[in-house]
C-alpha positions as CSV (number, residue, x, y, z in Angstrom):
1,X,0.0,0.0,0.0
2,X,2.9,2.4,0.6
3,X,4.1,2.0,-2.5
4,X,1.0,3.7,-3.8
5,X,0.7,6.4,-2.2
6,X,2.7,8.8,-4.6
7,X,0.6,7.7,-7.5
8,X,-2.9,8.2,-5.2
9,X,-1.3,11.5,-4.2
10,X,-0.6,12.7,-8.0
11,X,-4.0,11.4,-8.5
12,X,-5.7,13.5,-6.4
13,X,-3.2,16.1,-6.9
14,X,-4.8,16.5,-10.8
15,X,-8.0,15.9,-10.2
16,X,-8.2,18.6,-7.7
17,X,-6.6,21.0,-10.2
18,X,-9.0,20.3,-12.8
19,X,-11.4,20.6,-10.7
20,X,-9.9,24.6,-9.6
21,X,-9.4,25.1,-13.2
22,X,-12.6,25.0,-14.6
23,X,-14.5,26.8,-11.3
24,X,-11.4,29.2,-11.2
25,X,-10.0,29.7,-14.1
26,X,-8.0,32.9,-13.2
27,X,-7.0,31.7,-9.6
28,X,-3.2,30.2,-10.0
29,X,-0.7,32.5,-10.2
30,X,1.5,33.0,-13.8
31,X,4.1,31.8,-11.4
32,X,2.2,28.5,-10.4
33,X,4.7,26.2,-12.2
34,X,3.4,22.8,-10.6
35,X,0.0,21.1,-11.8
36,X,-0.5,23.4,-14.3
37,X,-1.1,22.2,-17.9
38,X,1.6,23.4,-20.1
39,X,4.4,23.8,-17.7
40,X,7.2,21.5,-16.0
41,X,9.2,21.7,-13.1
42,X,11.9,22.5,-15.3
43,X,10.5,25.8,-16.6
44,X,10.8,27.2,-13.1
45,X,14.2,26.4,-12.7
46,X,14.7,28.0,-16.6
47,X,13.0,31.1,-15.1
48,X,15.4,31.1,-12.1
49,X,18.5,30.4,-14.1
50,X,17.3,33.1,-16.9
51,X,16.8,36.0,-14.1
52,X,20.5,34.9,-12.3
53,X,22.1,34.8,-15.3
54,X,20.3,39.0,-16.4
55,X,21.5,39.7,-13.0
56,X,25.1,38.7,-13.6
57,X,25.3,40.1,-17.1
58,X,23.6,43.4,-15.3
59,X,26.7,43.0,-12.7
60,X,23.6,43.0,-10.0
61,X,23.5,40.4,-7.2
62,X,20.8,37.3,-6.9
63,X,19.8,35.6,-4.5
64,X,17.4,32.9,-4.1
65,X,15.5,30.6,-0.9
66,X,14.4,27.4,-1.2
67,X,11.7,26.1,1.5
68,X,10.9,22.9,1.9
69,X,7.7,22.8,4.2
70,X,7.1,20.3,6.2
71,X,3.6,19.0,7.0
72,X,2.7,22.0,4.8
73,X,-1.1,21.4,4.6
74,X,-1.3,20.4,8.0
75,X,-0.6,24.1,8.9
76,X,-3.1,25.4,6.6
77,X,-5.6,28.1,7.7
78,X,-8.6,26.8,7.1
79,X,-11.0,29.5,7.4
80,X,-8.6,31.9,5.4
81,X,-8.4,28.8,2.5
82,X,-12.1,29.2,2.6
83,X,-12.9,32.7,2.2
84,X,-10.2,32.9,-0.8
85,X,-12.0,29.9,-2.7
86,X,-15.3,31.8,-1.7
87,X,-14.3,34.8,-3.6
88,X,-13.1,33.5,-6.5
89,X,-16.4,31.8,-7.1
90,X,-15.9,28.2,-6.3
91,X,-18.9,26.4,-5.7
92,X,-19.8,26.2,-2.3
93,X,-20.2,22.3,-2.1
94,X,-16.4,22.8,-2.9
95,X,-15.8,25.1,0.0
96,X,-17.2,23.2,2.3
């Protein structure tokens, strides 16, 4: 069973998203790189590298953080999540 919990996970993961995408069209940022049809993981780190490498040419520093959240969705606020997906119109059988 443990062995299928990253394909359950990715599962969910784009079901959920097409879900969001047709109540919410507009909701994910440009910048939302994961789940998002159209894009890989590897055209955020071309975006990183291509704004690194405009500072350097530029002779400007960069600097960049990586996080790593644990239990990320454990920590969510709930109530906050709620009113967000409220306001951008997602059905409230979603919401709830």
């Amino acid at each position: 069973m443990i062995s299928l919990l990253p394909i359950l996970s990715k599962t969910i993961e784009h079901v959920a998203l097409a879900r969001m995408t047709v109540f919410a069209p507009n909701s994910l940022s440009p910048l939302q790189f994961a789940c998002q049809k159209g894009y890989l993981a590897l055209d955020a780190v071309h975006l990183m590298l291509e704004k690194v490498y405009k500072a350097s040419n530029d002779k400007l520093y960069s600097s960049a953080l990586f996080l790593d959240v644990q239990d990320a969705f454990d920590k969510v606020l709930y109530q906050r999540l709620a009113e967000i997906m409220t306001n951008d119109d997602f059905p409230p059988y979603l919401v709830d």
